[in-house]
C-alpha positions as CSV (number, residue, x, y, z in Angstrom):
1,X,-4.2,35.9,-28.2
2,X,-4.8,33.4,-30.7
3,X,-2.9,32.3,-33.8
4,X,-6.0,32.1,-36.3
5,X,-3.5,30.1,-38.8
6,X,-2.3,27.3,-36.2
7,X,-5.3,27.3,-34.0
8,X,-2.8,27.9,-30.8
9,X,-4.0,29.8,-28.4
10,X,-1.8,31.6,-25.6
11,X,-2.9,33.7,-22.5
12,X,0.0,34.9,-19.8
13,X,-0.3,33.9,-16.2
14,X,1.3,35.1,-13.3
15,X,2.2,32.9,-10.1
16,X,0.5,33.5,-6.9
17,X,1.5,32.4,-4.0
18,X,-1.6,30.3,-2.8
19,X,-0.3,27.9,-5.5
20,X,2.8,26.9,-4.1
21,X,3.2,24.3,-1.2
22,X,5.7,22.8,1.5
23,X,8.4,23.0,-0.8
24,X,7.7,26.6,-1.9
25,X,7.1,25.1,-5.8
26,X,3.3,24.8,-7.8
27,X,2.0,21.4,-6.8
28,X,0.6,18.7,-9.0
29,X,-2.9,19.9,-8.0
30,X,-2.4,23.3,-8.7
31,X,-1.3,22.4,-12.1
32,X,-4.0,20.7,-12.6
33,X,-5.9,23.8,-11.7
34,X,-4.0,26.4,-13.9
35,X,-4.7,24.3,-17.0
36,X,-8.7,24.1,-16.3
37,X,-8.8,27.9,-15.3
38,X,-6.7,28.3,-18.9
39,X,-9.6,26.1,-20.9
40,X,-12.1,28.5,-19.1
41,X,-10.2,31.6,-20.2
42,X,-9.7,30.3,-23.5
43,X,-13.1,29.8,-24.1
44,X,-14.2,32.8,-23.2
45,X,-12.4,34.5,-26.1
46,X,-14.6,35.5,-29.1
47,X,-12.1,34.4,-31.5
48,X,-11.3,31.1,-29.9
49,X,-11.7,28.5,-32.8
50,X,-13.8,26.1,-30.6
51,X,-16.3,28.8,-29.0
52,X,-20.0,28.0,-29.5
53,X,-18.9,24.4,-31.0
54,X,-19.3,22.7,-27.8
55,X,-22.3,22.9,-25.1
56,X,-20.1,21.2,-22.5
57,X,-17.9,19.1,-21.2
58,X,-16.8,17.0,-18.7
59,X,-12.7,15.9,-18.2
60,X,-12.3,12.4,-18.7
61,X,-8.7,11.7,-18.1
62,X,-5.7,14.4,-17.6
63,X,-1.8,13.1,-18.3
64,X,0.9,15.5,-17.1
65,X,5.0,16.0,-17.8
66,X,7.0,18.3,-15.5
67,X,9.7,20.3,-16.6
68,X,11.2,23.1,-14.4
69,X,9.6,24.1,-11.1
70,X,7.8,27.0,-10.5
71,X,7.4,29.5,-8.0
72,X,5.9,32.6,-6.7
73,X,5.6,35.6,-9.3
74,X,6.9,33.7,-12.2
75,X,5.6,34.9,-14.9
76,X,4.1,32.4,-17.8
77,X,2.9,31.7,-21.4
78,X,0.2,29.0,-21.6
79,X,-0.5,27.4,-24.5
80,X,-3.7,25.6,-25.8
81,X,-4.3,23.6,-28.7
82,X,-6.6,20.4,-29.7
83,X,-4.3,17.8,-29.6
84,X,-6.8,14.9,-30.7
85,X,-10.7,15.0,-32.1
86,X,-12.2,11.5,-31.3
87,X,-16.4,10.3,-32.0
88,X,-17.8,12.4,-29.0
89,X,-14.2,13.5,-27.4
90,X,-11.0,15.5,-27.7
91,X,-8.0,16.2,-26.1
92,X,-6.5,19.1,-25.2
93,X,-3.2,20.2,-25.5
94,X,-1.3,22.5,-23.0
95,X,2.2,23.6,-22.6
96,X,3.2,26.0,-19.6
97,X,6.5,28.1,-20.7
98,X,8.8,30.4,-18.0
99,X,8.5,33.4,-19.9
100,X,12.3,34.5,-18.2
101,X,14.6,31.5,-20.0
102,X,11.5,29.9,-22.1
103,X,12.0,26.8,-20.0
104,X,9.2,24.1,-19.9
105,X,7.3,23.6,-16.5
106,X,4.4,21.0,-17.9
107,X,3.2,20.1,-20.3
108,X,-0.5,17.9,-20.2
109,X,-3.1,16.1,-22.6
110,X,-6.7,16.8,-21.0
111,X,-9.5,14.4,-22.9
112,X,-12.8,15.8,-22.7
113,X,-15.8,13.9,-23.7
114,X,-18.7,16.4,-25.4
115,X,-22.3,16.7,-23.7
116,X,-25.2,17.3,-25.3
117,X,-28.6,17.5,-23.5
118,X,-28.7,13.8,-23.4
119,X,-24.9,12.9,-22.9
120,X,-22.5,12.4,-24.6
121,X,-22.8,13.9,-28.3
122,X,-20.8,13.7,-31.7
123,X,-17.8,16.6,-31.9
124,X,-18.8,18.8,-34.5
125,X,-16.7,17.5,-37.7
126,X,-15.0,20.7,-38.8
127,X,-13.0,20.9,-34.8
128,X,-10.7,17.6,-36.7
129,X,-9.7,20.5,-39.4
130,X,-8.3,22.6,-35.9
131,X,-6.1,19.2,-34.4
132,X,-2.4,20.7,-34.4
133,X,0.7,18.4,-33.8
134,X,2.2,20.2,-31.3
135,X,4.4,18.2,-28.5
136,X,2.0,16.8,-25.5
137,X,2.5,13.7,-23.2
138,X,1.2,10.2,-24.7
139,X,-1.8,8.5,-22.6
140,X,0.3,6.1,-19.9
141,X,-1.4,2.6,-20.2
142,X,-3.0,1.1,-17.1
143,X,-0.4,-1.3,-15.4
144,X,-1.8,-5.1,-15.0
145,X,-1.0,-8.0,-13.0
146,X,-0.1,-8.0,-9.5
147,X,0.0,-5.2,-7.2
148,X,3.3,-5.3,-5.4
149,X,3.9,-3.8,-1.7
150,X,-0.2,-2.3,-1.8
151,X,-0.7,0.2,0.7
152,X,-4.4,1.9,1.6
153,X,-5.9,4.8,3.3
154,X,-9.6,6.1,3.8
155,X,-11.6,9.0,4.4
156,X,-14.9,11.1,3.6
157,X,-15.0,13.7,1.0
158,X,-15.6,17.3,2.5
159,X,-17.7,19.6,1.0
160,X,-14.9,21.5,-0.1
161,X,-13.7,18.9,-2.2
162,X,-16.8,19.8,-5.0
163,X,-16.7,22.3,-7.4
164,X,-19.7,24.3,-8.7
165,X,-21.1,20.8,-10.6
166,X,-21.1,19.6,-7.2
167,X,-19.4,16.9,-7.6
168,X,-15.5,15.9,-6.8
169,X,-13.6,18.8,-8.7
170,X,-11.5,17.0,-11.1
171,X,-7.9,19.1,-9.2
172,X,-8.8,17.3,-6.4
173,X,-8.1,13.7,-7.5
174,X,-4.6,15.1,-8.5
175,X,-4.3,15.7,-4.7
176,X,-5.5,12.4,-3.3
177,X,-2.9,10.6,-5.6
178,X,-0.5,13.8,-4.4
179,X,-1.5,13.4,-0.9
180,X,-1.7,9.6,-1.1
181,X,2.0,9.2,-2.0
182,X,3.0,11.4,0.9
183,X,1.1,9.1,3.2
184,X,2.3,5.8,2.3
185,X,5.8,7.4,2.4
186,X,5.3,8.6,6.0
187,X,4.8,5.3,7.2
188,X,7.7,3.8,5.4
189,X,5.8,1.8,2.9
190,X,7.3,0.7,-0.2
191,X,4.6,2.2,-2.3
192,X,5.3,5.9,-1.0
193,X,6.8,8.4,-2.8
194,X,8.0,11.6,-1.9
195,X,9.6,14.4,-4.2
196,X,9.4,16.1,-7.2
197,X,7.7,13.6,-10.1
198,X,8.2,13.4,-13.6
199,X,4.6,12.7,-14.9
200,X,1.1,11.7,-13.3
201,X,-1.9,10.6,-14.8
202,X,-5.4,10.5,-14.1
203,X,-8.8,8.8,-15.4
204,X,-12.0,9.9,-14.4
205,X,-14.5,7.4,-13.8
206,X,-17.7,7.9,-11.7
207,X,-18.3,11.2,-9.8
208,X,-17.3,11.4,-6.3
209,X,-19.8,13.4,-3.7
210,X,-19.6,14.7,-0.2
211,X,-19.7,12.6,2.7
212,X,-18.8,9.6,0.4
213,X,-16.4,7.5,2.2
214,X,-13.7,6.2,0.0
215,X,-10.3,4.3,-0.3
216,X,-7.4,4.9,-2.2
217,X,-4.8,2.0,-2.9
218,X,-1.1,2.6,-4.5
219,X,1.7,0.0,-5.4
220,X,4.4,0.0,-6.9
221,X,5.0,-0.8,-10.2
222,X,8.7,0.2,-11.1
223,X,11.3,1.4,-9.4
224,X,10.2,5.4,-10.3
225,X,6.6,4.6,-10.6
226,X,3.0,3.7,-8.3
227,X,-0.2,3.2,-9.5
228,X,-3.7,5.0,-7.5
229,X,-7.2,3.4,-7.4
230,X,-9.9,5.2,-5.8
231,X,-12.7,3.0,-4.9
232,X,-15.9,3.9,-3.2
233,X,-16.5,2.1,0.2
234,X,-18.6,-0.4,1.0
235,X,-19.3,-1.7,-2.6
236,X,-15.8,-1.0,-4.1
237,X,-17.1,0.7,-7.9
238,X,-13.9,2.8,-8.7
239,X,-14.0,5.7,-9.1
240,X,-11.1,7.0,-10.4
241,X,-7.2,5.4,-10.9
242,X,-3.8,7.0,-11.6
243,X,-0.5,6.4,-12.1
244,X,3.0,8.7,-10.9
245,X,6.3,8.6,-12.1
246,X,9.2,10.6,-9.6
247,X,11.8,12.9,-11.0
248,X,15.5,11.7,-11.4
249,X,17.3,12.7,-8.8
């Protein structure tokens, strides 16, 4: 359905159980995953304001707030709105509502840079006429200076890990920072975090291929909060960085 007035688009969802983990809840991933199979589905609508005024696009950087958890069966409304219209990106605005109590499970801000046959291309002008202010999570600036109580792992990128671009599926760097944390927290490091968070961020940087081996580092940065860098191994380009904040408990 979409509102042709506000430009806000909603679909209903329903939660199955391959999305929830170890806790029995939707995991940061899966989030992740829900809001780019929503920007799929959206676009697939005839009516949908943006159809035919992109010919692609690649996620740049994803920031996400979480609200209530969720679990299996509950049913959703998603909303989806353009939250931002930059030179040759946007950003996308999605909120996930319980339909049962209208509670808020996440909300996230997904920029996407345009493609044309050459790159990166202008936005069409008349998508800044569609930009609604609707409530979505501000971009978390990247934290400087030192990096206190750094912790690393390695590995290889699987085949599995690509999506049909075949590179890194953009999920899937929600789950090494996911992952990561767990980790660090096994061995005791200061840098770990386990439990339910508050926000996470993400910026895309380079693509990311099978049977790369790469290195993720976290630190802390606040008493609630770590930072991620994903780095390519030998030379080091990075390839992606992040940023977590846990839940009050």
């Amino acid at each position: 359905m979409i509102d042709t007035l506000h430009k806000l688009t909603t679909i209903h969802y329903t939660i199955r159980g391959i999305e929830l983990d170890a806790t029995g809840s939707v995991s940061p991933g899966w989030f992740s995953r829900i809001f780019e199979h929503t920007r799929w589905q959206v676009f697939a609508m005839d009516d949908f304001a943006l159809r035919n005024r992109m010919e692609g696009g690649v996620a740049r950087a994803g920031t996400f707030e979480y609200g209530v958890p969720l679990t299996y069966q509950d049913d959703l409304e998603i909303a989806t709105w353009v939250a931002r219209v930059g030179r040759t990106s946007l950003d996308f605005g999605h909120r996930i509502t319980r339909i049962r109590d209208g509670a808020i499970a996440a909300r996230a801000r997904m920029t996407v840079v345009n493609l044309g046959p050459e790159g990166p291309a202008p936005v069409d002008p008349v998508v800044a006429t569609f930009v609604l202010d609707e409530p979505a999570p501000r971009v978390r600036p990247w934290p400087e200076g030192d990096r206190l109580h750094s912790w690393k792992r390695q590995w290889v990128v699987r085949p599995s890990d690509q999506d049909s671009f075949r590179h890194v599926t953009q999920a899937r760097y929600v789950d090494y920072i996911d992952d990561t944390r767990w980790f660090a927290a096994q061995t005791g490091e200061p840098a770990g975090a386990e439990g339910p968070l508050a926000a996470l961020s993400v910026e895309y940087r380079r693509e990311t291929h099978a049977g790369q081996q790469i290195q993720m580092e976290t630190w802390v940065t606040g008493d609630r909060s770590r930072a991620y860098e994903l780095t390519r191994r030998p030379d080091g380009e990075v390839l992606a960085r992040g940023q977590v904040v846990e839940a009050d408990r």
